[in-house]
mmCIF file of the N, C-alpha and C atoms, coordinates in Angstrom:
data_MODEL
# 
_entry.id   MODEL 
# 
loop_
_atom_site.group_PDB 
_atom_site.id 
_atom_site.type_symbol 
_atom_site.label_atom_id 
_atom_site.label_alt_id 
_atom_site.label_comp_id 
_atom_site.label_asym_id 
_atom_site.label_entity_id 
_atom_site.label_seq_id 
_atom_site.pdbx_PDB_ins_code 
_atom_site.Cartn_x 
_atom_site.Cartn_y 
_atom_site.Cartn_z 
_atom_site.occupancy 
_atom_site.B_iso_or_equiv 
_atom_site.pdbx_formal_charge 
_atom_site.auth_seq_id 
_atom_site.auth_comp_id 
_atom_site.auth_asym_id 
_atom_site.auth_atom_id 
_atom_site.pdbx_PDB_model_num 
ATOM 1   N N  . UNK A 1 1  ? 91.710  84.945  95.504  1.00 0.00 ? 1  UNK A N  1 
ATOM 2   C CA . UNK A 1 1  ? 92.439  85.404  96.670  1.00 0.00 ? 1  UNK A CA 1 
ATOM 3   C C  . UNK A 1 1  ? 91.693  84.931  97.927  1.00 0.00 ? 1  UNK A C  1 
ATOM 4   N N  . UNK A 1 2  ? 92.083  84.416  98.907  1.00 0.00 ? 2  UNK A N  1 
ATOM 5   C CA . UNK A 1 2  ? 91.671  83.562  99.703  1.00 0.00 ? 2  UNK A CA 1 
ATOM 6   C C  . UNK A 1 2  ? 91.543  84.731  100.747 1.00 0.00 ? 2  UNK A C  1 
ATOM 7   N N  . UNK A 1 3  ? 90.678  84.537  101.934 1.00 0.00 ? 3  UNK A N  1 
ATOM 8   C CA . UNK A 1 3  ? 90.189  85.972  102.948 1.00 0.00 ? 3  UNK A CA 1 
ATOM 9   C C  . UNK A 1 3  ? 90.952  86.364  103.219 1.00 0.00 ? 3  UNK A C  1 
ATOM 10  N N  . UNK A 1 4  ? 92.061  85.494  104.018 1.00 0.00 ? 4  UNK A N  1 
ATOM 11  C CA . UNK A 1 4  ? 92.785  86.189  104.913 1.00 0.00 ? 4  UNK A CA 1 
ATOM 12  C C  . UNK A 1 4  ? 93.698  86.934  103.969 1.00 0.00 ? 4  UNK A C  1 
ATOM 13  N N  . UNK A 1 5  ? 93.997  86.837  102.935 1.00 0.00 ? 5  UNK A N  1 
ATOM 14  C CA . UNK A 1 5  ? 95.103  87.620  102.053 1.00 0.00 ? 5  UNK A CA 1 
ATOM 15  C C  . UNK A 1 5  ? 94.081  88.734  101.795 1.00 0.00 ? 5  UNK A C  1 
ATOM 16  N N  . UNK A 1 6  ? 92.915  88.708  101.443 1.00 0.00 ? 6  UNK A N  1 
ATOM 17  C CA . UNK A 1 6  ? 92.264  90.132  101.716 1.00 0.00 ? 6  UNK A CA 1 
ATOM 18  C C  . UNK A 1 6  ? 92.102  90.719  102.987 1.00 0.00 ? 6  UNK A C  1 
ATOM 19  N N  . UNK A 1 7  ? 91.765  90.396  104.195 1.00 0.00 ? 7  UNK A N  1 
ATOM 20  C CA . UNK A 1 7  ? 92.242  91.012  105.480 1.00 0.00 ? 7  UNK A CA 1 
ATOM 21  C C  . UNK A 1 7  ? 93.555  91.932  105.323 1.00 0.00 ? 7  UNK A C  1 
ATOM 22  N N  . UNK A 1 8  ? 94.659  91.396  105.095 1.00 0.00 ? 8  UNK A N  1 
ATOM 23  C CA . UNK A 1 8  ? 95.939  91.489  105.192 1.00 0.00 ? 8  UNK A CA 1 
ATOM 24  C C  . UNK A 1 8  ? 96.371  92.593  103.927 1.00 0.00 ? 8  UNK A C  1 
ATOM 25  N N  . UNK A 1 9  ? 95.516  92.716  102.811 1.00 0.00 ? 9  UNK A N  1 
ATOM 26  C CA . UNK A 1 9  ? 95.608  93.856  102.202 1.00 0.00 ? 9  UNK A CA 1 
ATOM 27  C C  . UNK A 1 9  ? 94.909  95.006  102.012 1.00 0.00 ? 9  UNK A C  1 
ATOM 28  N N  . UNK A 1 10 ? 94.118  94.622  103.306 1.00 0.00 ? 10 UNK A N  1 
ATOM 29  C CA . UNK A 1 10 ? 92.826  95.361  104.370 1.00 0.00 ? 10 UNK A CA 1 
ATOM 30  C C  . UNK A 1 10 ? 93.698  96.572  105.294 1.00 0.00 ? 10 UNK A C  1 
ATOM 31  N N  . UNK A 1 11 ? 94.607  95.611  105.785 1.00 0.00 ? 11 UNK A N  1 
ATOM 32  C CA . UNK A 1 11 ? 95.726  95.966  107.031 1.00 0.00 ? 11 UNK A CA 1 
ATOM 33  C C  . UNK A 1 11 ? 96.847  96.511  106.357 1.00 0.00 ? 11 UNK A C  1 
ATOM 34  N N  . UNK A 1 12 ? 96.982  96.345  105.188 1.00 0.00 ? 12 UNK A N  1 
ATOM 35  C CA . UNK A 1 12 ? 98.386  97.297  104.443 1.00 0.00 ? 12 UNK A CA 1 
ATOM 36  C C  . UNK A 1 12 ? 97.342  98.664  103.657 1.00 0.00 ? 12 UNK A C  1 
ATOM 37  N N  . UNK A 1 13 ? 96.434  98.602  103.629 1.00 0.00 ? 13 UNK A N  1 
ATOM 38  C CA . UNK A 1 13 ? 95.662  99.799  103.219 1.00 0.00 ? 13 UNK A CA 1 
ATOM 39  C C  . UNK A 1 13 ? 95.480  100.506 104.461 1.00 0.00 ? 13 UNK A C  1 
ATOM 40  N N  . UNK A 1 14 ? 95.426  99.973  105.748 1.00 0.00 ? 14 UNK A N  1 
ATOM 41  C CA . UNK A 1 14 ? 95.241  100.956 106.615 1.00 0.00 ? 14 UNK A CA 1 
ATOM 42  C C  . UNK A 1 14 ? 96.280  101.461 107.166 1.00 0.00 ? 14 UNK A C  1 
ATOM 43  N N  . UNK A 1 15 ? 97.888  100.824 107.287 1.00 0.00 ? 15 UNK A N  1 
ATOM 44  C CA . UNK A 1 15 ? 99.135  101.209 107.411 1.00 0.00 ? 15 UNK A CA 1 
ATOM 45  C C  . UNK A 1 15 ? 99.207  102.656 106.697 1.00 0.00 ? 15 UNK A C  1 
ATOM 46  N N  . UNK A 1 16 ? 98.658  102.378 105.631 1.00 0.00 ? 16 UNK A N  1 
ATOM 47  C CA . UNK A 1 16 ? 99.438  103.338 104.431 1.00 0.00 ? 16 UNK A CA 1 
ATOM 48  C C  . UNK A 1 16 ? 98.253  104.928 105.179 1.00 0.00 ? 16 UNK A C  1 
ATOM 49  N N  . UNK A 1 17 ? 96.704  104.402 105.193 1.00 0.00 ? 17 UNK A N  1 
ATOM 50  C CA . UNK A 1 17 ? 96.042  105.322 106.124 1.00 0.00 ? 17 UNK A CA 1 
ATOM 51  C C  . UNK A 1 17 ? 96.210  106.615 107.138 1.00 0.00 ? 17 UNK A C  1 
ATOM 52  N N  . UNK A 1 18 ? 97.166  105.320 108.081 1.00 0.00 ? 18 UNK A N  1 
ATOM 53  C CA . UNK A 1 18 ? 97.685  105.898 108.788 1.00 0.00 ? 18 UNK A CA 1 
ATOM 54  C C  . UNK A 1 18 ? 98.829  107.050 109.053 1.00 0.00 ? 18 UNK A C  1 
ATOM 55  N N  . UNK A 1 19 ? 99.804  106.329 108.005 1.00 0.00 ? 19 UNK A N  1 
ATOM 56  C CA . UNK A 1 19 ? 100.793 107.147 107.777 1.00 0.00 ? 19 UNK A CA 1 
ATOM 57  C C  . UNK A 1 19 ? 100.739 108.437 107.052 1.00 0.00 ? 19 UNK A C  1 
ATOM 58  N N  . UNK A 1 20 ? 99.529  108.826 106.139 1.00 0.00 ? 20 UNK A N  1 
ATOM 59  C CA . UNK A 1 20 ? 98.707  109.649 105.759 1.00 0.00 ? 20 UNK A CA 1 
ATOM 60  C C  . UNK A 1 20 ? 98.352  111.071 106.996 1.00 0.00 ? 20 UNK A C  1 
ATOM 61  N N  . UNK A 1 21 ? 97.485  110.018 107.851 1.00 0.00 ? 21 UNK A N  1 
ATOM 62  C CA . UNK A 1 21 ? 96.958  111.100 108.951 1.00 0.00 ? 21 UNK A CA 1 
ATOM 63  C C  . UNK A 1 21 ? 97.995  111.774 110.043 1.00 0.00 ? 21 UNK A C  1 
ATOM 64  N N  . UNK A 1 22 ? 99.025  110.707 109.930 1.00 0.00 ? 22 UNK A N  1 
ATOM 65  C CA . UNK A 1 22 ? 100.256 111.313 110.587 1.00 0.00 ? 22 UNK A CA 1 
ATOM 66  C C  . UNK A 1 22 ? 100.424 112.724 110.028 1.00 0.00 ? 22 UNK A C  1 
ATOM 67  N N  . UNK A 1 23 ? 100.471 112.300 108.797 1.00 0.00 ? 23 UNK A N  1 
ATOM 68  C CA . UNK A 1 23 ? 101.595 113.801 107.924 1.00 0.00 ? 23 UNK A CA 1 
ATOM 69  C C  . UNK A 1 23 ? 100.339 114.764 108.037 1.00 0.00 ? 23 UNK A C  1 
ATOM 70  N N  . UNK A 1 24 ? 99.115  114.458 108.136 1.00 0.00 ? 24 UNK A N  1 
ATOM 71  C CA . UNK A 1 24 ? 97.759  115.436 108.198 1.00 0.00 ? 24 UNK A CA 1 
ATOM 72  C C  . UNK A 1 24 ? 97.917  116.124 109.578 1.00 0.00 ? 24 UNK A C  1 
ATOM 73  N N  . UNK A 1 25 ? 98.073  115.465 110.462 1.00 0.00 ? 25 UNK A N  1 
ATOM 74  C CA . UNK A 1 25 ? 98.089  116.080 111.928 1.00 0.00 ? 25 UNK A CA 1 
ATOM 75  C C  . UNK A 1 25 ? 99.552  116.758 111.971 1.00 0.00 ? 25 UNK A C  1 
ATOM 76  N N  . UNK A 1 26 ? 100.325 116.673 111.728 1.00 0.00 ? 26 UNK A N  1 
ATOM 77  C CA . UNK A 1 26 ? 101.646 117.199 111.595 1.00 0.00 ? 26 UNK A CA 1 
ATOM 78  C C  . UNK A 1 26 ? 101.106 118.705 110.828 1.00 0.00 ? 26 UNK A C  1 
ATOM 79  N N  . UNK A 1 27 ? 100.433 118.879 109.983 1.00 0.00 ? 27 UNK A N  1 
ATOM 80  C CA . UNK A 1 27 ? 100.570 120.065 109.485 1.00 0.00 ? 27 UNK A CA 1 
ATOM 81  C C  . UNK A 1 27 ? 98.927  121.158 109.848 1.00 0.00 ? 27 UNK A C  1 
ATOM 82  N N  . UNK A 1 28 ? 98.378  120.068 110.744 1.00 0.00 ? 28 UNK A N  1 
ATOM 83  C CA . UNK A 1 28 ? 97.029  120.752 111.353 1.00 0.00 ? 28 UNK A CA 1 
ATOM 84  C C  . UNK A 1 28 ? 97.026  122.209 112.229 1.00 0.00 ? 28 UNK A C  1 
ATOM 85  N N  . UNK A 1 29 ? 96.255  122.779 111.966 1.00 0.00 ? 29 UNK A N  1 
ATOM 86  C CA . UNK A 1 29 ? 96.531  124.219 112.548 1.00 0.00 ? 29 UNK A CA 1 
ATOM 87  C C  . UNK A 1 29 ? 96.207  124.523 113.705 1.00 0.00 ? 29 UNK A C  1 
ATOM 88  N N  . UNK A 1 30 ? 95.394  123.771 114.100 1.00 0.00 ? 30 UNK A N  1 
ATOM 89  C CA . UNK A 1 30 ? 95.786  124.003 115.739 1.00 0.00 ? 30 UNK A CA 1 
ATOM 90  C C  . UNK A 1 30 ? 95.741  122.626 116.651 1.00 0.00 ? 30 UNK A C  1 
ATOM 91  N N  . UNK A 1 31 ? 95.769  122.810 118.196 1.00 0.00 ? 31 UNK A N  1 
ATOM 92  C CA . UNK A 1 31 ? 96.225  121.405 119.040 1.00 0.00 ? 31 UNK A CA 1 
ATOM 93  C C  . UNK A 1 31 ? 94.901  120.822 118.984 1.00 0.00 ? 31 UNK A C  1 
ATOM 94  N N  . UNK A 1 32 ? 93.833  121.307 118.629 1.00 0.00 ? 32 UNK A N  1 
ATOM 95  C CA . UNK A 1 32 ? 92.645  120.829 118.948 1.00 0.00 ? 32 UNK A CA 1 
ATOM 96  C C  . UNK A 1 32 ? 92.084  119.897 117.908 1.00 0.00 ? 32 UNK A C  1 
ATOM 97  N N  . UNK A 1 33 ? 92.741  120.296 116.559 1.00 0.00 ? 33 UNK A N  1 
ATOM 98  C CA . UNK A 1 33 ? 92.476  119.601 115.236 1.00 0.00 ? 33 UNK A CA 1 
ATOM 99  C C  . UNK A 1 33 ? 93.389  118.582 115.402 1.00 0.00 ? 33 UNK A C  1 
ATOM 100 N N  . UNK A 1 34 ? 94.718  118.346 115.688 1.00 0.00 ? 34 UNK A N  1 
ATOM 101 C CA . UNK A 1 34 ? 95.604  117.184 116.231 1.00 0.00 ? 34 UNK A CA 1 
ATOM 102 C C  . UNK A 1 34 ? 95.082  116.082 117.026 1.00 0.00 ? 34 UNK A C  1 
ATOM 103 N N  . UNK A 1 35 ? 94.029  116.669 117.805 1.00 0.00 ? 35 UNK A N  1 
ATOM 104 C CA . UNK A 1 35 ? 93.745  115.372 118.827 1.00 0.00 ? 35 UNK A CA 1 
ATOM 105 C C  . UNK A 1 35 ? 92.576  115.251 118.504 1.00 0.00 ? 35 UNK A C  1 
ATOM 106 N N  . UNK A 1 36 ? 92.009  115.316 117.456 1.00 0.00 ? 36 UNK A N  1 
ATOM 107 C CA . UNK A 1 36 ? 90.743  115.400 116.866 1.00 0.00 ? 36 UNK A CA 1 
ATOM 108 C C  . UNK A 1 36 ? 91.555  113.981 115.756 1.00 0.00 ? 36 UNK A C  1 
ATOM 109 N N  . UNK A 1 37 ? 92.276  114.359 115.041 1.00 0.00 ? 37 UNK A N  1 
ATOM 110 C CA . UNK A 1 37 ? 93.238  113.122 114.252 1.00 0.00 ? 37 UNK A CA 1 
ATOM 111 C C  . UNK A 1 37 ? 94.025  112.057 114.831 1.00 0.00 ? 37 UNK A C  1 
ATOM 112 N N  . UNK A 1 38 ? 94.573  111.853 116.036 1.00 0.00 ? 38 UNK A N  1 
ATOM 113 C CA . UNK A 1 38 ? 95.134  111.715 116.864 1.00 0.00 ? 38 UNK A CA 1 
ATOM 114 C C  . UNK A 1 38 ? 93.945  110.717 116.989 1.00 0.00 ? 38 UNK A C  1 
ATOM 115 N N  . UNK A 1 39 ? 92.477  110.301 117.787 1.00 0.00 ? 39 UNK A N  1 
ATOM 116 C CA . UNK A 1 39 ? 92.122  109.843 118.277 1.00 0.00 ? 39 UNK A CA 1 
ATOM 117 C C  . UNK A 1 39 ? 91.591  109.024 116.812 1.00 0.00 ? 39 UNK A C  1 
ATOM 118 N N  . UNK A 1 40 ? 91.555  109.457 115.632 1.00 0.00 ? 40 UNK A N  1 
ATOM 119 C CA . UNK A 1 40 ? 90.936  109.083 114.850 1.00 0.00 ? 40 UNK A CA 1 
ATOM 120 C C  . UNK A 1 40 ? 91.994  107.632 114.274 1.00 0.00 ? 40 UNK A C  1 
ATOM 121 N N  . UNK A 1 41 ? 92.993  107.765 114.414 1.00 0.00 ? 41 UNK A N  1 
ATOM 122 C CA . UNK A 1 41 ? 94.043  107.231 113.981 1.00 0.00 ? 41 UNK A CA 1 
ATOM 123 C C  . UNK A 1 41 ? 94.509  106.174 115.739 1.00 0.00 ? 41 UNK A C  1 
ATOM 124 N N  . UNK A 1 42 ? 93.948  106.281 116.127 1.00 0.00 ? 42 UNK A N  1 
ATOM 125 C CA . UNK A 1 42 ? 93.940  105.523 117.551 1.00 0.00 ? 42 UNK A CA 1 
ATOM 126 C C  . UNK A 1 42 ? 92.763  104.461 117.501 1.00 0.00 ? 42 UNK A C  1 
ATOM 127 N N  . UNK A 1 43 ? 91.559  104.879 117.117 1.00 0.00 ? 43 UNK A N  1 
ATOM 128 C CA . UNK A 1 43 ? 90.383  104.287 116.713 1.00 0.00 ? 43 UNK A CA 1 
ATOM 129 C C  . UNK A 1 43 ? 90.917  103.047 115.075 1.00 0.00 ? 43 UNK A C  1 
ATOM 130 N N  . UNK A 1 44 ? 92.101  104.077 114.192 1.00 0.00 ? 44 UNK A N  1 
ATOM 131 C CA . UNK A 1 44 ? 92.093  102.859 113.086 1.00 0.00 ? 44 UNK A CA 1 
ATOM 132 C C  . UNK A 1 44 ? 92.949  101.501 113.829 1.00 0.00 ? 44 UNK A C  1 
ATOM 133 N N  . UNK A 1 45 ? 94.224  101.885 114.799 1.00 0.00 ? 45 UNK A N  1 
ATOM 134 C CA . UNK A 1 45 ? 94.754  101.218 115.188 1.00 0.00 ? 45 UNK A CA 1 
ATOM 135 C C  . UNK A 1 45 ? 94.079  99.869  115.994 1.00 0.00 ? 45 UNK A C  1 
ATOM 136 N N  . UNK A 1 46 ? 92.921  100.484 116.740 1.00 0.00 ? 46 UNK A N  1 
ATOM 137 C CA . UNK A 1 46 ? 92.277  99.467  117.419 1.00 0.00 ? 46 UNK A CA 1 
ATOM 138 C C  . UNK A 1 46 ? 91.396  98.659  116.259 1.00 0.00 ? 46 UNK A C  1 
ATOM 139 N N  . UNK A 1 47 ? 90.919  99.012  115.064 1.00 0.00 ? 47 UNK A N  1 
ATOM 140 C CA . UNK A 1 47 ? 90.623  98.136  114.254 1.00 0.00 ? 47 UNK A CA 1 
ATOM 141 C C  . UNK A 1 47 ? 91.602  97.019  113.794 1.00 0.00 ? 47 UNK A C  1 
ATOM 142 N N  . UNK A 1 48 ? 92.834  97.771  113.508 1.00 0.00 ? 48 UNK A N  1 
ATOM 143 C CA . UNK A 1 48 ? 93.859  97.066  112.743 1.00 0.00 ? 48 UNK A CA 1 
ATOM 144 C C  . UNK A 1 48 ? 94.294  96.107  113.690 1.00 0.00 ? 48 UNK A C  1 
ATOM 145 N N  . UNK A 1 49 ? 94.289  95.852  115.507 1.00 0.00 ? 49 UNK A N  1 
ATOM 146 C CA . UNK A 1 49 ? 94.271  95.079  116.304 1.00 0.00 ? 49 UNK A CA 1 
ATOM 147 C C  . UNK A 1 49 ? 93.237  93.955  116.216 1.00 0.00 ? 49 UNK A C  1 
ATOM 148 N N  . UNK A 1 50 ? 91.865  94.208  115.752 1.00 0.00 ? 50 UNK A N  1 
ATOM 149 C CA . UNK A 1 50 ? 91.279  93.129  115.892 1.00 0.00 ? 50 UNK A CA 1 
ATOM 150 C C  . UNK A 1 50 ? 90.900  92.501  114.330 1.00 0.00 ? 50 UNK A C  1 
ATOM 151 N N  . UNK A 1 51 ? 91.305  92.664  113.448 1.00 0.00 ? 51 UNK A N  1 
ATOM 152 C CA . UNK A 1 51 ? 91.422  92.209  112.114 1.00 0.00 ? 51 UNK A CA 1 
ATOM 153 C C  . UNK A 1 51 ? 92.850  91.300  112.197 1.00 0.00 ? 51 UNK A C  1 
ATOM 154 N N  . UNK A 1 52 ? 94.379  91.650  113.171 1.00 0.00 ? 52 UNK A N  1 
ATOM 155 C CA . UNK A 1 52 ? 95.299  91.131  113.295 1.00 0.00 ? 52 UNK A CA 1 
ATOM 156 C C  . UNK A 1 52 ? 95.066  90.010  114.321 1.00 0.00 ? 52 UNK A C  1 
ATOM 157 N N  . UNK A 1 53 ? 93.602  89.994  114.945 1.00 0.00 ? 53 UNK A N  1 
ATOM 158 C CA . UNK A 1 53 ? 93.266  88.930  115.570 1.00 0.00 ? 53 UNK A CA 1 
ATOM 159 C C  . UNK A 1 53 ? 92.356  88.027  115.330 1.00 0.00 ? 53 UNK A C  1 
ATOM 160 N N  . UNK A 1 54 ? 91.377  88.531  114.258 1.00 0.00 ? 54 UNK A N  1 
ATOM 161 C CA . UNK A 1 54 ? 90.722  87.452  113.263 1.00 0.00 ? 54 UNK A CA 1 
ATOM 162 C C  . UNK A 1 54 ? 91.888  86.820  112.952 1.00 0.00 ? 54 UNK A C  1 
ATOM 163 N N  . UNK A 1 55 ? 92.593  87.002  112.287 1.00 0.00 ? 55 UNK A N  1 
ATOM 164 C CA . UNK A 1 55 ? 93.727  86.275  111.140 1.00 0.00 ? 55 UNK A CA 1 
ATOM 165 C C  . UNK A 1 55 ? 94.459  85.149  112.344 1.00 0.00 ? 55 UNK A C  1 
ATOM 166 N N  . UNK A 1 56 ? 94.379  86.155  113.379 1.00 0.00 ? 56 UNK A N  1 
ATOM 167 C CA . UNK A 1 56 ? 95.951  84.934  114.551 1.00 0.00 ? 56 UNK A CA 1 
ATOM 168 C C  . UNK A 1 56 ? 94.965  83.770  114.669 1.00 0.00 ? 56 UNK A C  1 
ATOM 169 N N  . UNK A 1 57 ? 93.264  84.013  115.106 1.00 0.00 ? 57 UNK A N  1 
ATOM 170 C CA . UNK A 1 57 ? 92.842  83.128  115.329 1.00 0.00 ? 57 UNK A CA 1 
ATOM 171 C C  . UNK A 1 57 ? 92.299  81.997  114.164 1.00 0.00 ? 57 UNK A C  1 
ATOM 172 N N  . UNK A 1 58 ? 92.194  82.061  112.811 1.00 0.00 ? 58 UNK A N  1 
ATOM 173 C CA . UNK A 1 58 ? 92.056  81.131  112.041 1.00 0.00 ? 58 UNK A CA 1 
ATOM 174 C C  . UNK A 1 58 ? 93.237  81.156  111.410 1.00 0.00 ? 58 UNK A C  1 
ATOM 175 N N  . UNK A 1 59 ? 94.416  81.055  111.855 1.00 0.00 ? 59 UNK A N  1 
ATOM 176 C CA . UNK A 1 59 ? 95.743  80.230  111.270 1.00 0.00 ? 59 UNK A CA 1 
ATOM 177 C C  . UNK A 1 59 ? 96.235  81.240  110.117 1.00 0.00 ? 59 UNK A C  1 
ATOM 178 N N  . UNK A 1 60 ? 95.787  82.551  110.466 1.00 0.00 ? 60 UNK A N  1 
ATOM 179 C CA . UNK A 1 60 ? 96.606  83.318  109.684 1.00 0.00 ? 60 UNK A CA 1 
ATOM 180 C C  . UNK A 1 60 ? 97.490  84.336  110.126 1.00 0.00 ? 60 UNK A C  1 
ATOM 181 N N  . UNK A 1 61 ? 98.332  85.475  109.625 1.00 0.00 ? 61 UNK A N  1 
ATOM 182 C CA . UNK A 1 61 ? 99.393  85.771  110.373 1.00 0.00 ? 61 UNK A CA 1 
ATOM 183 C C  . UNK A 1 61 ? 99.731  87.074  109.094 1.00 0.00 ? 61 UNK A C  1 
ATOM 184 N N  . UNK A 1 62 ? 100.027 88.179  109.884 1.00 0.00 ? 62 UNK A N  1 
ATOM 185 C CA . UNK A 1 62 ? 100.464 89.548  109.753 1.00 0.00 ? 62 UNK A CA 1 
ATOM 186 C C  . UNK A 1 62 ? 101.592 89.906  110.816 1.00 0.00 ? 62 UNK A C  1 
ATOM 187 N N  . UNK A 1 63 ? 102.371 91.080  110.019 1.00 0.00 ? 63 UNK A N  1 
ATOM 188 C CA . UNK A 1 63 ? 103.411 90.985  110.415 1.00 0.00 ? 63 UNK A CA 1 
ATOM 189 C C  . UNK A 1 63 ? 103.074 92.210  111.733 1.00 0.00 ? 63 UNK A C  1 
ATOM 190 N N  . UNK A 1 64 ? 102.052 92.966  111.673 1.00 0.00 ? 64 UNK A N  1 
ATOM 191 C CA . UNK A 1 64 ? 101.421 93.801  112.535 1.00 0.00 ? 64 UNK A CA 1 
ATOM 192 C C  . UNK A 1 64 ? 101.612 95.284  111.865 1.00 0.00 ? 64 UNK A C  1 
ATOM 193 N N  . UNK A 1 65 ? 100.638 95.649  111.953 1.00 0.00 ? 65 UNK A N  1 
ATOM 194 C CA . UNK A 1 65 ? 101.055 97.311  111.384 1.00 0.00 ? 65 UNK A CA 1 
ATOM 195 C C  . UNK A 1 65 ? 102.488 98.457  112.010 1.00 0.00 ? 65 UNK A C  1 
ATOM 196 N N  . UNK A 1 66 ? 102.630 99.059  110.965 1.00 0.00 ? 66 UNK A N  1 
ATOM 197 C CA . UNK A 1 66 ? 103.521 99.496  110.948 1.00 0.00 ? 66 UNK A CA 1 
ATOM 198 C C  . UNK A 1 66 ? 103.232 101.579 111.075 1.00 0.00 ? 66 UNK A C  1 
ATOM 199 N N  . UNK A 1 67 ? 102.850 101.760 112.262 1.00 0.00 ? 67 UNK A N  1 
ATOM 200 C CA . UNK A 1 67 ? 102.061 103.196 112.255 1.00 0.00 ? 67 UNK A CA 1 
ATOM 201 C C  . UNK A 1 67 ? 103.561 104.387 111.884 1.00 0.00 ? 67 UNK A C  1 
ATOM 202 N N  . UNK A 1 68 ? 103.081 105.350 111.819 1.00 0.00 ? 68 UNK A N  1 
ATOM 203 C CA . UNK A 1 68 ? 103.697 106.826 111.627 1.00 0.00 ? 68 UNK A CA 1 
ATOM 204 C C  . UNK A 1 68 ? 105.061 106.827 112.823 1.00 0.00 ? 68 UNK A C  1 
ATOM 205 N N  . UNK A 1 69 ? 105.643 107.445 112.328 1.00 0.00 ? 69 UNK A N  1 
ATOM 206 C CA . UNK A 1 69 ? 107.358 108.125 113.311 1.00 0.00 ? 69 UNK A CA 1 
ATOM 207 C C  . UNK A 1 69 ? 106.267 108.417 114.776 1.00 0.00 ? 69 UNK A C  1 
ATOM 208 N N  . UNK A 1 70 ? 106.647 107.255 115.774 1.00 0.00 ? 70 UNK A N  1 
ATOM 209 C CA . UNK A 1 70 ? 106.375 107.779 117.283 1.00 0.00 ? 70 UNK A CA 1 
ATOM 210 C C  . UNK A 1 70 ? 105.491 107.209 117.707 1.00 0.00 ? 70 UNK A C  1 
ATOM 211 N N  . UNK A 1 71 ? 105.148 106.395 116.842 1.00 0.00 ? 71 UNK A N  1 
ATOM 212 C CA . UNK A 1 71 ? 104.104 105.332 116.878 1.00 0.00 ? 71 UNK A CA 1 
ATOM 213 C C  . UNK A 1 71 ? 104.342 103.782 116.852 1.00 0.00 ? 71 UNK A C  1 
ATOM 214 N N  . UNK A 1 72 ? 104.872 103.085 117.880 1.00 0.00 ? 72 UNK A N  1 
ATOM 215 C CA . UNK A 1 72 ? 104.969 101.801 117.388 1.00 0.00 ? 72 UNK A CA 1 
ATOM 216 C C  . UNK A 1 72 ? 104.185 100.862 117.067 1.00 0.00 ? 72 UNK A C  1 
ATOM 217 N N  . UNK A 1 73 ? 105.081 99.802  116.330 1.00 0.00 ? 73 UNK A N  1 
ATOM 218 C CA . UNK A 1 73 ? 103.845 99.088  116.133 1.00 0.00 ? 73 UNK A CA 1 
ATOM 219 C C  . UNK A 1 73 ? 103.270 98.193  116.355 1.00 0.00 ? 73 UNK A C  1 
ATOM 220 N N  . UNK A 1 74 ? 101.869 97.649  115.847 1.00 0.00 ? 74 UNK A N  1 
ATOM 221 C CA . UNK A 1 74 ? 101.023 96.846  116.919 1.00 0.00 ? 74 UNK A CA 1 
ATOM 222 C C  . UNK A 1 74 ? 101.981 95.072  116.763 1.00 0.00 ? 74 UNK A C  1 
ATOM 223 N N  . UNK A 1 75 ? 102.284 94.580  117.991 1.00 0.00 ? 75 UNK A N  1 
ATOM 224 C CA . UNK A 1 75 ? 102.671 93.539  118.166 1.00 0.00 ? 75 UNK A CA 1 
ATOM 225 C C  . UNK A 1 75 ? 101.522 92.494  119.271 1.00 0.00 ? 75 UNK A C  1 
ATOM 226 N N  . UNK A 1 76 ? 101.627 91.265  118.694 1.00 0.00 ? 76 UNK A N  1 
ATOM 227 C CA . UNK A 1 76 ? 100.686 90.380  119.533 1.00 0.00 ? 76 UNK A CA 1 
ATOM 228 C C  . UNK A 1 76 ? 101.402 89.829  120.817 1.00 0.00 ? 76 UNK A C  1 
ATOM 229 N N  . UNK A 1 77 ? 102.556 90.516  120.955 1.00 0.00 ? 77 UNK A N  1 
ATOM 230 C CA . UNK A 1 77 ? 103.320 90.252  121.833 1.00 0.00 ? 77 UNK A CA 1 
ATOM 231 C C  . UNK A 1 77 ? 103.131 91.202  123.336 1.00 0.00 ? 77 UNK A C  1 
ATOM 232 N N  . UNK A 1 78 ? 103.397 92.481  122.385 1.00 0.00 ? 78 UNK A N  1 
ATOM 233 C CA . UNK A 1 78 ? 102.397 93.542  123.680 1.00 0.00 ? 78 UNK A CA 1 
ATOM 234 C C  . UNK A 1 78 ? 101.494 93.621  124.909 1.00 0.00 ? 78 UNK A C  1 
# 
């Protein structure tokens, strides 16, 4: 398996992550534990931005993550 196809199933493991901590903060018990997840899941996003920019810059290509309901997702277009 060549890197960038491991990057890229780097970046669909952290999609799936994400969508995880969504449904975690959704059922967190108070506002303080939310933005405690909230930032944590803001922090994966900014990873998943620069792993989607290793790849743009050596000729590889993701379709961009795909975060939780309310969350769009990361585009290199943005």
């Amino acid at each position: 398996m060549d890197w960038r196809d491991k990057i890229r199933r780097v970046l669909e493991l952290d999609q799936t992550e994400l969508a995880l901590w969504s449904e975690i903060a959704a059922g967190a018990p108070s506002e303080k534990l939310r933005v405690i997840i909230r930032a944590m899941m803001e922090r994966e996003r900014e990873e998943m931005r620069a792993l989607q920019s290793i790849l743009t810059s050596h000729g590889g290509w993701y379709p961009g993550p795909v975060g939780p309901s309310g969350y769009p997702p990361y585009s290199e277009k943005d």
